[in-house]
C-alpha positions as CSV (number, residue, x, y, z in Angstrom):
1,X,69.8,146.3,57.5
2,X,70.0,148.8,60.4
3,X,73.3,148.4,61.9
4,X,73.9,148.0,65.5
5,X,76.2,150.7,67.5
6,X,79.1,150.0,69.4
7,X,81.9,152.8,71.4
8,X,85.9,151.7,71.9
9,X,87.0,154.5,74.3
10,X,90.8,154.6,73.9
11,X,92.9,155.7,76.8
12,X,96.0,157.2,76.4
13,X,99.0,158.1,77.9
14,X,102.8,158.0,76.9
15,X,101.7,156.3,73.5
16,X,103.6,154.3,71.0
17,X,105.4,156.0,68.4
18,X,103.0,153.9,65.9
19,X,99.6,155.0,67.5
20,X,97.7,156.4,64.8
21,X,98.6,153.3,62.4
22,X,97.3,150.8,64.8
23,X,94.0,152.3,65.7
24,X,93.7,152.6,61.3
25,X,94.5,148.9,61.3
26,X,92.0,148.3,64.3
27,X,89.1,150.1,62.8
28,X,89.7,148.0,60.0
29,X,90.1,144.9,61.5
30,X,87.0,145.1,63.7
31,X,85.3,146.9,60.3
32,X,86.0,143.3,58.8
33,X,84.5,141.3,61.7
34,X,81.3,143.3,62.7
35,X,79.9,144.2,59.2
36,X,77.1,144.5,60.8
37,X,78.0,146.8,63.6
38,X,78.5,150.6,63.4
39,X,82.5,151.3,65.3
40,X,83.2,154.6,66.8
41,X,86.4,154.9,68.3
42,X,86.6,157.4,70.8
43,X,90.3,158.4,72.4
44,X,90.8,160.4,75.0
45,X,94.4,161.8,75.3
46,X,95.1,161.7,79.1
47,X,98.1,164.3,79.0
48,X,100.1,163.3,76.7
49,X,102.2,166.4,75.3
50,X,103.4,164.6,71.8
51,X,99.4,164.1,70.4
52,X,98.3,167.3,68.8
53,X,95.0,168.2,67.5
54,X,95.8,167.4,64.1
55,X,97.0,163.7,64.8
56,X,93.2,164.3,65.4
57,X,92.1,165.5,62.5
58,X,94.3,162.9,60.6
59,X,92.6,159.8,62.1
60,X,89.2,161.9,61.8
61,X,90.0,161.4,57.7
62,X,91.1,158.2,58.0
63,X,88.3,156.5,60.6
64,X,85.0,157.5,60.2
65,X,83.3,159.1,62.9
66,X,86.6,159.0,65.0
67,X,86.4,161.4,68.2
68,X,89.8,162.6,69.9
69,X,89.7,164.8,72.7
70,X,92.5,165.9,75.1
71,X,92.8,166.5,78.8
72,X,94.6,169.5,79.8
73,X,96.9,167.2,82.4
74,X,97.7,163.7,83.4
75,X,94.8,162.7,85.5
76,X,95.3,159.1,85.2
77,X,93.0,156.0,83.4
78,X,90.2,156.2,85.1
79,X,89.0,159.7,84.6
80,X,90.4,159.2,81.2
81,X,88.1,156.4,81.1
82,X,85.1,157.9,82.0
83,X,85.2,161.1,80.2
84,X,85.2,159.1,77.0
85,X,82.4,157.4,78.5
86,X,80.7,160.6,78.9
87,X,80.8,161.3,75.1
88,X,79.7,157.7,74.0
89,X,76.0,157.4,73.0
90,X,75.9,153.8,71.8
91,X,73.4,151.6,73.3
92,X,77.4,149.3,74.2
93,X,80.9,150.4,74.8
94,X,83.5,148.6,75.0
95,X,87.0,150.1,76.6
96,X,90.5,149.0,76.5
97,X,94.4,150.1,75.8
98,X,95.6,152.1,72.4
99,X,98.3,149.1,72.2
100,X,95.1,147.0,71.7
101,X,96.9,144.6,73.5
102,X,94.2,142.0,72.9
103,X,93.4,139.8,70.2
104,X,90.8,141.6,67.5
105,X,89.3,138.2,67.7
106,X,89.0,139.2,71.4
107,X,87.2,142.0,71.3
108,X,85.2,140.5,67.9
109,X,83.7,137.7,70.4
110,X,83.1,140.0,73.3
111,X,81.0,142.5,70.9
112,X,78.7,139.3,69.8
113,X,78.7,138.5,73.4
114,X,77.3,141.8,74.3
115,X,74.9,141.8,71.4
116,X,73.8,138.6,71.5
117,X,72.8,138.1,75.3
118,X,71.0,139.7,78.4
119,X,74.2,140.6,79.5
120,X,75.2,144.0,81.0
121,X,78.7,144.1,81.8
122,X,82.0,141.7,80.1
123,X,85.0,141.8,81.9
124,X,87.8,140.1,79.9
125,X,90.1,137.3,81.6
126,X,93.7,137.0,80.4
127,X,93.9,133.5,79.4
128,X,95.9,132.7,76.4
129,X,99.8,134.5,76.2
130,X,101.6,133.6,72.9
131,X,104.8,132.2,73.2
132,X,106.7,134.9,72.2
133,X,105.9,137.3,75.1
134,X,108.3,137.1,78.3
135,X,106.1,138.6,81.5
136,X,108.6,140.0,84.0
137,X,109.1,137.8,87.5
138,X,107.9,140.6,89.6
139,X,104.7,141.1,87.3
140,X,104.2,137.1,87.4
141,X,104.6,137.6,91.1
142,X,102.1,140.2,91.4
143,X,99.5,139.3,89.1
144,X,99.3,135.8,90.7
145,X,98.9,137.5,94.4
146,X,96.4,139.9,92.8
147,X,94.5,137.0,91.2
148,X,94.2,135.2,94.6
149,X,93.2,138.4,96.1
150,X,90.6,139.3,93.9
151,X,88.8,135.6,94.8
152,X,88.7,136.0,98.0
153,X,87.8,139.5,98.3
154,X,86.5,141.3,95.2
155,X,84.7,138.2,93.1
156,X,84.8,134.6,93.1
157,X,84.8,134.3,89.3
158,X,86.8,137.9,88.1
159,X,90.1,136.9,89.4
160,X,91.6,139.2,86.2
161,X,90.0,142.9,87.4
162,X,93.2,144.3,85.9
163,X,92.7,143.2,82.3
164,X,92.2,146.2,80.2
165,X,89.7,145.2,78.2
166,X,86.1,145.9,78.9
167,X,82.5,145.8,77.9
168,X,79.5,146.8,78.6
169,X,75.8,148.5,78.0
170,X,73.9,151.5,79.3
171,X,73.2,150.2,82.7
172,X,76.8,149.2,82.7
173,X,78.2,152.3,81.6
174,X,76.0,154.4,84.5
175,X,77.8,152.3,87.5
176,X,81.2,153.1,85.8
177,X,80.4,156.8,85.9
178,X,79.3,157.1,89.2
179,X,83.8,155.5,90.0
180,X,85.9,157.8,91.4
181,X,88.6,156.3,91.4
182,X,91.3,158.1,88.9
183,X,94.2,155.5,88.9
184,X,94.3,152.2,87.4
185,X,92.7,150.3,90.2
186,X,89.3,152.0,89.4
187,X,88.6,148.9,87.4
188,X,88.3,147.1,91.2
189,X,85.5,149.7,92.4
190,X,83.7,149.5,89.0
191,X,83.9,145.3,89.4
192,X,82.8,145.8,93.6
193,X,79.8,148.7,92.7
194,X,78.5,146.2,89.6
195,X,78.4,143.7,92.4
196,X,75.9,145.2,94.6
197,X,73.7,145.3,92.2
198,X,71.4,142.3,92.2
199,X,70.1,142.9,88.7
200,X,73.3,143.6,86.9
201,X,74.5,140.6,84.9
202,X,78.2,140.3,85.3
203,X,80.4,138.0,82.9
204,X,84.1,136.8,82.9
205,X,85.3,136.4,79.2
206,X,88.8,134.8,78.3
207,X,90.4,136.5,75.7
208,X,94.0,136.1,74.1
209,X,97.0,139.1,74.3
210,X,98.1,140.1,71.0
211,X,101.4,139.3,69.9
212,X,102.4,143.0,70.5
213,X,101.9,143.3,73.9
214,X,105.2,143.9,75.9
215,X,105.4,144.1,79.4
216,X,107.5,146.0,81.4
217,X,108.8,145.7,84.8
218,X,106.5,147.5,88.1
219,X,108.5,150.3,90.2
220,X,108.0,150.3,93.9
221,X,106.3,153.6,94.0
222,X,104.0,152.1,91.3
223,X,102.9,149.1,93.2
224,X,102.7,151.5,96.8
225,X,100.3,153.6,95.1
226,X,98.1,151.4,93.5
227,X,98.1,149.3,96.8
228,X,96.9,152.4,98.3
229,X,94.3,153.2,96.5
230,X,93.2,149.6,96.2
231,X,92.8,149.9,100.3
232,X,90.7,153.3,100.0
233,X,88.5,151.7,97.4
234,X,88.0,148.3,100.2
235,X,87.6,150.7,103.2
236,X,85.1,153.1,101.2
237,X,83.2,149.5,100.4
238,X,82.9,148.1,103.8
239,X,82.0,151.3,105.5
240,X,78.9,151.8,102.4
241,X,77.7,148.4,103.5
242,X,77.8,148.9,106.9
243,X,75.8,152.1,106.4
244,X,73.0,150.2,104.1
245,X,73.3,147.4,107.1
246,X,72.0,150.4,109.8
């Protein structure tokens, strides 16, 4: 039986100390649940001074067909993103965190989803939070503003664009490289550019956090800049419909 092909581009900056063992145990994991899917994992160092070239060449032993490549400076997730999406040939890729902060069973059901379907683009919802994970007030606070946010503004049924887990085919994967966006809230642009497009199917998925995830508090500077960029990204939107409009 020939075996489809699917891409998991890894970004990566400040990783955990246990990195290398959890994309082993993820290849694995998802190994177990696609037999019949082909896994490449492709991670894309964004800066990070502590991963070498021959954590590289471990994992390269250890995963088949594993690709690791570095980038000379922090340049943030987006470009990390999308130069892993550069390398990827599979007819799918799916991206998300090196944490894997989501279920496997997550990213199992969102593989069948883009296998199985006429679908072009999966964008994971955060829906299920085990019990043991505390989310900070100010990140409850935000998340719930960004949620309402994102209705009104970006797309009725994507409230989650944040959620780092992603999936999608060739057609897809073109709209994500044509981003520019190079911080975090290039996931909004992709979400706003795969919504102009009339024959792109679009699909919210709910998927569970993994029991691992831990969140951490969001600085002031953090939130300014993001809510910057999230303005350029809204401004540069309205002004390229006004100019289809004239």
């Amino acid at each position: 039986m020939n075996k489809k092909h699917i891409d998991i581009v890894l970004p990566c900056y400040l990783s955990p100390s246990d990195w290398k063992e959890l994309i082993i145990e993820a290849f694995e994991a998802l190994s177990n649940l696609l037999p019949q899917w082909s896994i490449q994992f492709i991670m894309v160092n964004d800066g990070d001074p502590k991963i070498s070239q021959e954590d590289f060449d471990f994992l390269g032993a250890k995963v088949p067909g594993f690709i690791g490549i570095s980038l000379e400076k922090n340049m943030g997730k987006g470009y990390a993103v999308r130069k892993g999406m550069e390398i990827s040939t599979s007819d799918h890729v799916i991206y998300t965190d090196i944490e894997f902060p989501y279920t496997y069973q997550s990213i199992y059901k969102m593989v069948k989803l883009l296998g199985e379907n006429n679908i072009d683009i999966v964008i994971g919802q955060r829906a299920i939070v085990p019990e043991n994970i505390t989310i900070p007030y100010n990140r409850k606070i935000i998340s719930k503003c960004l949620r309402n946010f994102n209705k009104l503004f970006i797309h009725k049924s994507i409230t989650d664009t944040q959620c780092g887990l992603k999936g999608m085919n060739q057609k897809g994967k073109e709209i994500l490289l044509n981003t520019t966006t190079n911080r975090y809230s290039f996931d909004i642009e992709f979400i706003l550019q795969a919504k102009k497009e009339s024959e792109i199917v679009m699909k919210p998925m709910s998927i569970a956090l993994s029991t691992r995830v831990a969140f951490s508090n969001v600085s002031l500077l953090t939130l300014f800049k993001e809510s910057l960029s999230l303005l350029h990204i809204l401004f540069k939107n309205l002004f390229s419909k006004y100019e289809r409009a004239k």
